[in-house]
N, CA, C and O atoms as CSV, one atom per row, in Angstrom:
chain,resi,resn,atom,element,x,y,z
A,1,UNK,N,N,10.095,-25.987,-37.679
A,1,UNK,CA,C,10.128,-24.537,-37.618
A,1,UNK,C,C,8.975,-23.985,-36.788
A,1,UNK,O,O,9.007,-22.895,-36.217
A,2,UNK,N,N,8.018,-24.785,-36.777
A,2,UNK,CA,C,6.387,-24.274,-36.190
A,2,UNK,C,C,6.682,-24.393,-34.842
A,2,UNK,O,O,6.346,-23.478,-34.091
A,3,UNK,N,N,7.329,-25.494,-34.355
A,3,UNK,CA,C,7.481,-26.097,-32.930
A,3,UNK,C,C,8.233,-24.694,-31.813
A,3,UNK,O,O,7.783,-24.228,-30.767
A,4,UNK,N,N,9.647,-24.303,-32.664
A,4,UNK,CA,C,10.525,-22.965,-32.833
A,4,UNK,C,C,9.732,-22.241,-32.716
A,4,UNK,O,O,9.416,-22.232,-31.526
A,5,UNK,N,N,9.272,-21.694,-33.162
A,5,UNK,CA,C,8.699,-20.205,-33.333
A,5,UNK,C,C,7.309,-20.511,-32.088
A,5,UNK,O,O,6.830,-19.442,-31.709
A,6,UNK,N,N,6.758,-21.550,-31.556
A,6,UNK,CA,C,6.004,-21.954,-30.695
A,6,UNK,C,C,6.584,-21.864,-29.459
A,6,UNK,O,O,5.897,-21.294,-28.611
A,7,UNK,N,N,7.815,-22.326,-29.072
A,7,UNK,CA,C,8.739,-21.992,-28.334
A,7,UNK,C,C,9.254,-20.595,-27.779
A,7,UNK,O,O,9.292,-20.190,-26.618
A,8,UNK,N,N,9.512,-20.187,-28.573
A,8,UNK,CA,C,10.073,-18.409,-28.774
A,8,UNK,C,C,8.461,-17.544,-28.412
A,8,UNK,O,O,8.556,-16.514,-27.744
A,9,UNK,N,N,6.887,-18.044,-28.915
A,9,UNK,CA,C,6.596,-17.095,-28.632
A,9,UNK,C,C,5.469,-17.456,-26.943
A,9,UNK,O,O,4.479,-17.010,-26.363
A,10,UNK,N,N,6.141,-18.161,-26.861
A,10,UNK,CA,C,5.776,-18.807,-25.031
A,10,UNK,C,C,7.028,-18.435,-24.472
A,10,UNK,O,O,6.672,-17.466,-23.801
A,11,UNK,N,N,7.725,-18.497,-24.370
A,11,UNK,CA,C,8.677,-17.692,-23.899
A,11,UNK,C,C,8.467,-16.018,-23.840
A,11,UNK,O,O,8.847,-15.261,-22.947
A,12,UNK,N,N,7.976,-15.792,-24.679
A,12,UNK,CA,C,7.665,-13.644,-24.915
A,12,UNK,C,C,6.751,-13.779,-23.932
A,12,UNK,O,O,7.080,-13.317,-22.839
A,13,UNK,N,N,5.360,-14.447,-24.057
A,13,UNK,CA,C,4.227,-14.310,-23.657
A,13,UNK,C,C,4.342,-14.204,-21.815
A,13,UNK,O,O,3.697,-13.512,-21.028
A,14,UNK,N,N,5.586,-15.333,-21.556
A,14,UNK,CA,C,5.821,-15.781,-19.961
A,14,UNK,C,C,6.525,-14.586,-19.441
A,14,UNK,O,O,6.319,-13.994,-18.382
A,15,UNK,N,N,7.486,-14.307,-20.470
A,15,UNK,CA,C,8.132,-12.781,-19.759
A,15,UNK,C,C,7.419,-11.699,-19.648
A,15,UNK,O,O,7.642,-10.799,-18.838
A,16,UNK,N,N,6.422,-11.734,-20.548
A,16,UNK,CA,C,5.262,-10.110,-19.723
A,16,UNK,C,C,4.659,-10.533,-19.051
A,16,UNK,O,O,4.454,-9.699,-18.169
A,17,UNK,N,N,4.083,-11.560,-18.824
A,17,UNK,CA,C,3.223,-12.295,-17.456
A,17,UNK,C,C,3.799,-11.834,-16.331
A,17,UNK,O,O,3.200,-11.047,-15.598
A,18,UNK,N,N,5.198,-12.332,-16.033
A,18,UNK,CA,C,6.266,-11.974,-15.511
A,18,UNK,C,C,6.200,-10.441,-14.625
A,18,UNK,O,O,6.096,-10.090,-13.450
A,19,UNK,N,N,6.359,-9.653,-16.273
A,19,UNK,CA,C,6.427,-8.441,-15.484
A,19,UNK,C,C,5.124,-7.806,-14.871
A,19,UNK,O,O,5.019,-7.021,-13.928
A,20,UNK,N,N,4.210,-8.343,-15.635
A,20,UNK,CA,C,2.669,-7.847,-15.175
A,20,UNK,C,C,2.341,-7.872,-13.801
A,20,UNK,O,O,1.971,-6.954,-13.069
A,21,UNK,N,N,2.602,-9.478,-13.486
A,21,UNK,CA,C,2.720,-9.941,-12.189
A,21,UNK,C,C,3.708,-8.810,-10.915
A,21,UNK,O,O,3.389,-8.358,-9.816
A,22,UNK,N,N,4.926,-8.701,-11.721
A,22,UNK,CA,C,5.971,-7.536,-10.499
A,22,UNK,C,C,5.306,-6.256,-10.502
A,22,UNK,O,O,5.173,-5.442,-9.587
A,23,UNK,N,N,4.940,-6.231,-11.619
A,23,UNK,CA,C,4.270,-4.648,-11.637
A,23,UNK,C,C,2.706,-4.357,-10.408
A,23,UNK,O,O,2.298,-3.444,-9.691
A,24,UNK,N,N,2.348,-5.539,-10.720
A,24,UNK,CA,C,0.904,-5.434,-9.823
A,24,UNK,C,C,1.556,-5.645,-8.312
A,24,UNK,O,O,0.945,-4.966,-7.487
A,25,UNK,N,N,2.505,-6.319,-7.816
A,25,UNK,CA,C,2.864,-6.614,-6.584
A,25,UNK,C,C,3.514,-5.253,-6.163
A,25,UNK,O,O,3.302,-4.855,-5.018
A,26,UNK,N,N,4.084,-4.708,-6.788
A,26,UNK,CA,C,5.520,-3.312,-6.294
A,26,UNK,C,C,3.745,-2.096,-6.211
A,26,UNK,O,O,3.519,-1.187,-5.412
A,27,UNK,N,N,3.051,-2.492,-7.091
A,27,UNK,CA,C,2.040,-1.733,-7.020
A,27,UNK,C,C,1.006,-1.569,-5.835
A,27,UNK,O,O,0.680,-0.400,-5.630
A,28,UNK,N,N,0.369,-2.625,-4.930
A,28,UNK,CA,C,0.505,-3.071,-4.289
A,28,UNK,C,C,0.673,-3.065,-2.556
A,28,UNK,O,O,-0.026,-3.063,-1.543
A,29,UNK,N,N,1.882,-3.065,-2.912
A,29,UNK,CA,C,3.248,-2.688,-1.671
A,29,UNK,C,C,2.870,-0.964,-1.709
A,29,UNK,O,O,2.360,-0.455,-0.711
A,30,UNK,N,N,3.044,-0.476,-2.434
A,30,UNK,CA,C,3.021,1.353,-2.613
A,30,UNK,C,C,1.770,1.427,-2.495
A,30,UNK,O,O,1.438,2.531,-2.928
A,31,UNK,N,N,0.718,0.749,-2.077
A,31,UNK,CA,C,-0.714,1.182,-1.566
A,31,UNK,C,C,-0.753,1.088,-0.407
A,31,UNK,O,O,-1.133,2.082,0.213
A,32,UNK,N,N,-0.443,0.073,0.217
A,32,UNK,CA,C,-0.347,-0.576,1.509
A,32,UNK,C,C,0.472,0.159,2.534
A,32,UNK,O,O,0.152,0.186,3.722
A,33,UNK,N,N,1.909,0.962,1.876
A,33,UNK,CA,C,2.086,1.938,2.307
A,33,UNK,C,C,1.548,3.397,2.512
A,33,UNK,O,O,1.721,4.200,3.429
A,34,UNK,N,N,1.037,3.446,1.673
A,34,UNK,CA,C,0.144,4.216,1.626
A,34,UNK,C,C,-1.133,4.541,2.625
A,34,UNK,O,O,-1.510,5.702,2.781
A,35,UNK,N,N,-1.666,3.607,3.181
A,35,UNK,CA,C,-2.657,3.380,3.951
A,35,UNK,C,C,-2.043,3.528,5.330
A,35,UNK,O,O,-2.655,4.053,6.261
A,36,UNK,N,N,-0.552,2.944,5.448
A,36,UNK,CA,C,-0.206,3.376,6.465
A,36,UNK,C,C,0.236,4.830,6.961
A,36,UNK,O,O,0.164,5.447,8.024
A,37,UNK,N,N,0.632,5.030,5.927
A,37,UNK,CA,C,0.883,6.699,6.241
A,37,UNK,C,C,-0.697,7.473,6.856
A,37,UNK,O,O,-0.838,8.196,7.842
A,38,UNK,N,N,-1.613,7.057,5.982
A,38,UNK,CA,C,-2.915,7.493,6.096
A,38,UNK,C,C,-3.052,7.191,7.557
A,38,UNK,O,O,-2.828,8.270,8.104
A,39,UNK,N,N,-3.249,6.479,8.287
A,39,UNK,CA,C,-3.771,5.753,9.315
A,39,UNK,C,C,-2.652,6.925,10.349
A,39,UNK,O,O,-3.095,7.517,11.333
A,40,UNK,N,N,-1.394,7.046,9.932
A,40,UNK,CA,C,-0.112,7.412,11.096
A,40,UNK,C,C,-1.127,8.855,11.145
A,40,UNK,O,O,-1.810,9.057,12.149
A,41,UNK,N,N,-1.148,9.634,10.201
A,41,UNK,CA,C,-2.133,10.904,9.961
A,41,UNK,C,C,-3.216,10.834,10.435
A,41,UNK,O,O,-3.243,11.720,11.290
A,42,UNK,N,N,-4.263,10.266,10.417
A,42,UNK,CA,C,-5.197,10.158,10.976
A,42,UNK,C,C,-5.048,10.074,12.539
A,42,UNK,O,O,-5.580,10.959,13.211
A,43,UNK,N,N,-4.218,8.860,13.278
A,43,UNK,CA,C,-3.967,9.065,14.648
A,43,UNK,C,C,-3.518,10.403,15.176
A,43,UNK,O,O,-3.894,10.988,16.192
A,44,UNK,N,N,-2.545,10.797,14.180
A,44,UNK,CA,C,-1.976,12.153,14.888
A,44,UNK,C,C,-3.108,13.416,15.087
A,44,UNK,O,O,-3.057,14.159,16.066
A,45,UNK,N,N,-4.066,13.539,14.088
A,45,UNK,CA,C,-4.936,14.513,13.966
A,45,UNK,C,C,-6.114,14.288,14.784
A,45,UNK,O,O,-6.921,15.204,14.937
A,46,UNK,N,N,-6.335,12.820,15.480
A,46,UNK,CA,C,-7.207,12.525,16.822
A,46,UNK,C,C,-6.241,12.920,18.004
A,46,UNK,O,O,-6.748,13.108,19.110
A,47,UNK,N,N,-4.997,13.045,17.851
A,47,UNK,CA,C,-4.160,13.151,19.300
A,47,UNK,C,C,-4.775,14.680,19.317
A,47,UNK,O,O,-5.399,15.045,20.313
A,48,UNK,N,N,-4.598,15.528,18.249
A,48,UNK,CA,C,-4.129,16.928,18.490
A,48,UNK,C,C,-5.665,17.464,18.577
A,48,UNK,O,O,-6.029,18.507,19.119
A,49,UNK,N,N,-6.387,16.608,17.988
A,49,UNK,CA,C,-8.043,17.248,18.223
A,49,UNK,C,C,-8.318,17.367,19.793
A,49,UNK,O,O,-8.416,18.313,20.574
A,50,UNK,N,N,-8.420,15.620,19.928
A,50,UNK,CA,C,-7.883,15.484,21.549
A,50,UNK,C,C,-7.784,16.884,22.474
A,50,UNK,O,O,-8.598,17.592,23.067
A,51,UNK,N,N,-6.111,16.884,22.234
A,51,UNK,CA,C,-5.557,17.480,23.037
A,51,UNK,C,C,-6.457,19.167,22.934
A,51,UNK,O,O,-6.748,19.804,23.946
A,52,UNK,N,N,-6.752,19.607,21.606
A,52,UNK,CA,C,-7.568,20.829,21.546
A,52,UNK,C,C,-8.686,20.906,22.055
A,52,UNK,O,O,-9.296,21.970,22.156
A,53,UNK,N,N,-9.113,19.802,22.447
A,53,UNK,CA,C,-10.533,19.800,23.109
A,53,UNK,C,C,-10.523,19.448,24.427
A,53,UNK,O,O,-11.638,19.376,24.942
A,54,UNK,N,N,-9.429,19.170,25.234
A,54,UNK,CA,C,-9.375,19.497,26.413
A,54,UNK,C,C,-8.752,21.039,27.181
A,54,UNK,O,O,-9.004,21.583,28.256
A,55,UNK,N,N,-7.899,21.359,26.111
A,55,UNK,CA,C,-7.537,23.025,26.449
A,55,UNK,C,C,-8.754,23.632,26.313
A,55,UNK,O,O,-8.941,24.365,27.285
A,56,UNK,N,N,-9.616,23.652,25.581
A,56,UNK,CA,C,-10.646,24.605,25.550
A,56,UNK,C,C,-11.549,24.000,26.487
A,56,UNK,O,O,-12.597,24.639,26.577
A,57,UNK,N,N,-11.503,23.163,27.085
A,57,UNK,CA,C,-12.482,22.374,28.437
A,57,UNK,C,C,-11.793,23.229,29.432
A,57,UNK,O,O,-12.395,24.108,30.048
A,58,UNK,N,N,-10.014,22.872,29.657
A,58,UNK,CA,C,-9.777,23.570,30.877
A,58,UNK,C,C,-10.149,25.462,30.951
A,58,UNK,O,O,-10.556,26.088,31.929
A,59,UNK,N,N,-9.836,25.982,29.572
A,59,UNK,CA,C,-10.242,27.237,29.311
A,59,UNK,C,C,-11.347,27.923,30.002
A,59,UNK,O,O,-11.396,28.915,30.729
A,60,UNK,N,N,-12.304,27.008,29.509
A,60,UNK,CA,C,-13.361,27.121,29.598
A,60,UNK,C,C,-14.117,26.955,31.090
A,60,UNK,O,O,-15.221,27.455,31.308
A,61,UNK,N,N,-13.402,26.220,32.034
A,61,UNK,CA,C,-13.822,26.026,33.522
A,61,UNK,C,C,-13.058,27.320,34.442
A,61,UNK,O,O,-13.289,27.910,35.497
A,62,UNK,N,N,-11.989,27.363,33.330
A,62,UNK,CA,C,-11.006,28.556,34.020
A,62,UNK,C,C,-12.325,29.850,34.272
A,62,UNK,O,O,-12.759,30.308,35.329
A,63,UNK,N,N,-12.570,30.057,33.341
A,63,UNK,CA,C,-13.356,31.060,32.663
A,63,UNK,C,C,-15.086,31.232,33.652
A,63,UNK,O,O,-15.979,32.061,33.831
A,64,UNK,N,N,-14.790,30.133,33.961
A,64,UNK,CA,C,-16.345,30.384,34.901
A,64,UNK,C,C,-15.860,29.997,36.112
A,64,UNK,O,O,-16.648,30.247,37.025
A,65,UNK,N,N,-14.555,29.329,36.541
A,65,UNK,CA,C,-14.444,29.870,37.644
A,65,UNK,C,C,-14.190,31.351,38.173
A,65,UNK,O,O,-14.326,31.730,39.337
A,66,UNK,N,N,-13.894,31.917,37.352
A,66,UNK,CA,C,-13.398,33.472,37.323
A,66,UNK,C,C,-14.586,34.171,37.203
A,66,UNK,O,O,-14.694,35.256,37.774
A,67,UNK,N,N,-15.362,33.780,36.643
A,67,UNK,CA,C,-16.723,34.739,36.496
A,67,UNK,C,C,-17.623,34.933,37.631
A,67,UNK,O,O,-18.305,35.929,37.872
A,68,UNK,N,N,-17.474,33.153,38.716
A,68,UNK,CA,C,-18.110,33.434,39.691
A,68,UNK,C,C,-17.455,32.913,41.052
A,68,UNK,O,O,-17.737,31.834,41.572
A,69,UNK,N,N,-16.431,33.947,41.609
A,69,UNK,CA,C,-15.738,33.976,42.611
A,69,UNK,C,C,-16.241,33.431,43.866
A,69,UNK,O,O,-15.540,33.462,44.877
């Protein structure tokens, strides 16, 4: 009966291991995505800084070429 019930509760113990294990991996995965999104955001907000900091360069040459004809 001891052997049984030794059986049965290694068996319980392996199936939450189990899920512990899927849970930390799916967990994980949804960080990693995560970071990528971060990173896609981050590039985009250097493109557009970028790009804002050369309009106000050309602006800005516009602006003194005009001032001194």
């Amino acid at each position: 009966m001891h052997r049984y019930t030794a059986i049965c509760l290694l068996f319980c113990l392996s199936g939450c291991g189990l899920d512990v294990a899927s849970s930390a991996a799916t967990g994980a995965a949804t960080k990693a995505e995560e970071i990528k999104q971060a990173e896609k955001t981050k590039e985009q907000f250097q493109q557009r800084l970028e790009a804002a900091t050369q309009a106000a360069q050309q602006q800005q040459q516009e602006a003194e070429k005009a001032a001194n004809p």
